[in-house]
N, C-alpha and C positions, 0 to 999 in steps of 0.2 A: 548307784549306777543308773544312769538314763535308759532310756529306751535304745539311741542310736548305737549308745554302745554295746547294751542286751544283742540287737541284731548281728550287727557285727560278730557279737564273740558266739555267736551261736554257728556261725560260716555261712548265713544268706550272701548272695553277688547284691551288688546297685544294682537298681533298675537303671536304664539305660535310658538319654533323653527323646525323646518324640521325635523322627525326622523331620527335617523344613521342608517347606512346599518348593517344585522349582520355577524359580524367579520366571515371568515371563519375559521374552525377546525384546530388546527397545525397537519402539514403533520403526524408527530409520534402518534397524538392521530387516528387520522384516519388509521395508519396503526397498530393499537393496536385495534382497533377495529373488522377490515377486519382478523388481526390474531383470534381474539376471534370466530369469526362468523366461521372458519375455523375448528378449535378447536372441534366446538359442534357440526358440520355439518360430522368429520371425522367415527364419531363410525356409524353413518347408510350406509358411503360409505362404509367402510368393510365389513360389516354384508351384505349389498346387491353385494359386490364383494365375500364374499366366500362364499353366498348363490348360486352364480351364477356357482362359480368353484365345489361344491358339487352338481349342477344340469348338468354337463357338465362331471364328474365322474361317475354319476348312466350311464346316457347314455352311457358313453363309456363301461364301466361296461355288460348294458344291452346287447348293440353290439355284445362284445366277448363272452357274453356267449351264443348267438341264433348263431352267424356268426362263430362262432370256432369247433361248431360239425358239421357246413353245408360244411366247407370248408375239415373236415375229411371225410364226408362220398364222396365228388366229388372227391378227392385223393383217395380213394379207390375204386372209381369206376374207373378214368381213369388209374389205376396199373393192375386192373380187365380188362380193354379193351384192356391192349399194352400187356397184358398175351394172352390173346387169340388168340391173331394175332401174335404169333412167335408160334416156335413149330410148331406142328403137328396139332393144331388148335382142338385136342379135346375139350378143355374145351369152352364154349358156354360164347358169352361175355355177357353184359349188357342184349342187346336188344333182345336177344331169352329167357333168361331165364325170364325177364318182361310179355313177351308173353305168356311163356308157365303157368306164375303162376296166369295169367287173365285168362285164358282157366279152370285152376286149381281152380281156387277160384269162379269161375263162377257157380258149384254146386258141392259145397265142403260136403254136406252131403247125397250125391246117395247111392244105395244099391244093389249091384248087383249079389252078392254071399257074403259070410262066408268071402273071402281073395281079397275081388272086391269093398271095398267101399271107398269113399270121407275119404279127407282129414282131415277135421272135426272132422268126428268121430273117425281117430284115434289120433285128437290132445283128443280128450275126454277120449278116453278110458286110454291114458297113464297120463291125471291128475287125472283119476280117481285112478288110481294106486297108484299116487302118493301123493293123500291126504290120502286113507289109511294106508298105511304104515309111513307115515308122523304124521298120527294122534295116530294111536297106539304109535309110539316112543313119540309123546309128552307124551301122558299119564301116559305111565313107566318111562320116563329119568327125565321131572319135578319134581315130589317127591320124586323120587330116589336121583336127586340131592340135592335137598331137607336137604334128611336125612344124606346125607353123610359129606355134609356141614356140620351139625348142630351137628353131631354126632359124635366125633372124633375114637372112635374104630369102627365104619362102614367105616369109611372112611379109617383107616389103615387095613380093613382087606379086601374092593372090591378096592383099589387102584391099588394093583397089576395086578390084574384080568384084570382092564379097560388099566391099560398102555400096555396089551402082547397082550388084541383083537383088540384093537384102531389101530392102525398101518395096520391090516390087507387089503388087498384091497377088498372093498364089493364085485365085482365079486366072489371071492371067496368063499362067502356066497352060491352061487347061487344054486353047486351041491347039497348041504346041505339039501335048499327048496326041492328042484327037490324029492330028496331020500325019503324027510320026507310028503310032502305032497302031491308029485304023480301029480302032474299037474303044468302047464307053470305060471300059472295067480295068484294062491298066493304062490310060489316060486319066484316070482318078487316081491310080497307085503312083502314077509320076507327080501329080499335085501335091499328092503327100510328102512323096519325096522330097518333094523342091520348098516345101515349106517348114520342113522339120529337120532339114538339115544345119541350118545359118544358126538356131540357137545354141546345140549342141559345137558347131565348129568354134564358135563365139566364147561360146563359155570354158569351153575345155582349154584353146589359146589363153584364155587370162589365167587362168588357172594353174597354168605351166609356168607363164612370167611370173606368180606370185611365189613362187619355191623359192628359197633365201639360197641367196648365192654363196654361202660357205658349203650347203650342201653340194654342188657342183664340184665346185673347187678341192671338197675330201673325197667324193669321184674322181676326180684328175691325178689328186697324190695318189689314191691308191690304183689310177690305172685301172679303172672299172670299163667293162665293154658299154656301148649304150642301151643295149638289152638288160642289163643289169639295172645300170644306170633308168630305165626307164618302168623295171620293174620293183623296185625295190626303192625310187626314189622318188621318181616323179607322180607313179598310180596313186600311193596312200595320199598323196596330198594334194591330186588335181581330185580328186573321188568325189569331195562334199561341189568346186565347181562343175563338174561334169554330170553329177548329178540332177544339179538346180538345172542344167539344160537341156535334160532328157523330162525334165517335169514342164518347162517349157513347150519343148516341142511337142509332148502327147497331148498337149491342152490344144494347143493349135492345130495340132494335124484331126482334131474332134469336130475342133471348129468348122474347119476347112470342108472337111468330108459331105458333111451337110448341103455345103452347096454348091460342091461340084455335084453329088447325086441329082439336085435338083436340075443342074443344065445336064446331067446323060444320062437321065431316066435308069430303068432297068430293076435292079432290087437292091435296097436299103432305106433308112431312117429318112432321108434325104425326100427320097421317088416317095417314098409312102406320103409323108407329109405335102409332098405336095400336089400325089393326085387327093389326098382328101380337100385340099381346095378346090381341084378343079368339081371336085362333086359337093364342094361346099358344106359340108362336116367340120362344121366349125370346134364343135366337140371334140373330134378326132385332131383334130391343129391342136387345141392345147394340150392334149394327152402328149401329142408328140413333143411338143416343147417340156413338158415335166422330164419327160422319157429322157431325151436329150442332154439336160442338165442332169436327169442323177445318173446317168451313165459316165459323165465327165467329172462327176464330183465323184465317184467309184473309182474310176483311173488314179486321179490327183491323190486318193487316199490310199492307193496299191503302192503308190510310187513314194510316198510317205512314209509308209510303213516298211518300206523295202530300205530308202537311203536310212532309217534309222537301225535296222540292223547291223549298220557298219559303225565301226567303232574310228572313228578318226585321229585318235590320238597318234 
């Protein structure tokens, strides 16, 4: 008897063969893999590369538009400094008129006489002027416009009338005040008047012709009053014209105020600047002019801010 079979009859098990190693992956499946993985990993690499370029555009974005009015106003300062130093050197550069308008603003509301006070009060007195006059024009040229819009023989019978005064220059208004009401201070508030009214009448009339004519027409089926009709149809949607002509007429009646003060003396922005020529404070004339301009760029931005509180839809 062998060995194999000694084991056997003795009751040992086989040993059992060695496991195989496992086969490695053919190179193709493996590289069909690495593409797939590729594949699925590509849309979040986009999306976080052009979320990256879209944050990398606000910025630049943001940049140009703080750095591109700062880099205007330092070119106009230093055109303002190489002016001053040629010539005859009248004109006062930067650094005196800064001076003189810290001195200036230092007690901008003193009271010293009738034709002696701070600068303040005459930026007040000439907005005061000119929200009166500003406001009366709203009140006649809005539903003036209104009607003429809405009305088509009102509107062919004052169309003529507004296209032959419109053109006028408001200065010329001014004799008129003067004659009719005998004093400087509402002869200025009639200037305004008459110069702030035509944009508003203007713009609100197109703006009423521009409402689609079905909306009319489902007025009429359903027998709607014109009060209705005028609140409910025509206001939401002459609002964004009406507006653009109340922005109009505040810039003009800014304008204006200026120089009617100048022909009737008294107190405002207007008189002030131009007794500081007659005392020849040159200094004092440009302050007025900055003064001037960011007062009207204040308005522009009130009236800005106001039409975009309404929702137009």
């Amino acid at each position: 008897m062998n060995a194999s079979t000694l084991s056997m009859s003795s009751g040992s098990m086989p040993i059992p063969p060695a496991p195989r190693a496992a086969a490695a992956p053919h190179p193709s499946v493996a590289k069909m893999a690495r593409r797939r993985e590729a594949i699925e990993t590509a849309p979040d690499v986009r999306l976080k590369e052009q979320a990256a370029a879209m944050a990398r555009a606000q910025r630049r974005r943001t940049l140009a538009r703080w750095l591109a009015p700062v880099l205007g106003f330092i070119g106009l300062l230093l055109v303002w400094q190489l002016i001053s130093h040629s010539g005859d050197k009248q004109l006062p550069g930067p650094g005196p008129v800064w001076t003189a308008a810290a001195q200036l603003f230092a007690d901008p509301f003193y009271i010293k006489g009738p034709n002696d006070q701070g600068i303040g009060w005459n930026i007040l007195s000439s907005l005061q002027r000119v929200g009166l006059g500003f406001g009366l024009a709203a009140l006649v040229g809005i539903p003036l416009g209104f009607m003429i819009g809405r009305f088509n023989f009102l509107n062919q019978m004052l169309d003529p009338i507004i296209s032959l005064l419109r053109p006028v220059s408001p200065l010329a208004w001014l004799p008129i005040g003067l004659m009719v009401f005998k004093a400087a201070n509402p002869a200025a508030i009639w200037t305004i008047f008459i110069c702030s009214i035509w944009p508003m009448v203007i713009n609100t009339a197109v703006g009423v012709r521009q409402v689609p004519a079905d909306y009319l027409n489902v007025a009429r089926v359903l027998n709607l009053s014109e009060w209705t009709v005028m609140r409910k149809i025509l206001f939401p949607s002459v609002l964004p014209y009406m507006l653009t002509g109340v922005r109009l007429a505040v810039g003009t009646a800014w304008l204006v105020i200026v120089a009617a003060e100048m022909l009737t003396g008294g107190q405002g922005i207007g008189f002030w600047l131009w007794d500081e020529w007659n005392n020849l404070n040159v200094a004092h004339i440009l302050i007025a002019i900055f003064i001037i301009g960011a007062v009207g760029l204040m308005l522009e931005t009130l009236l800005v801010w106001i039409a975009r509180r309404f929702d137009y839809s």
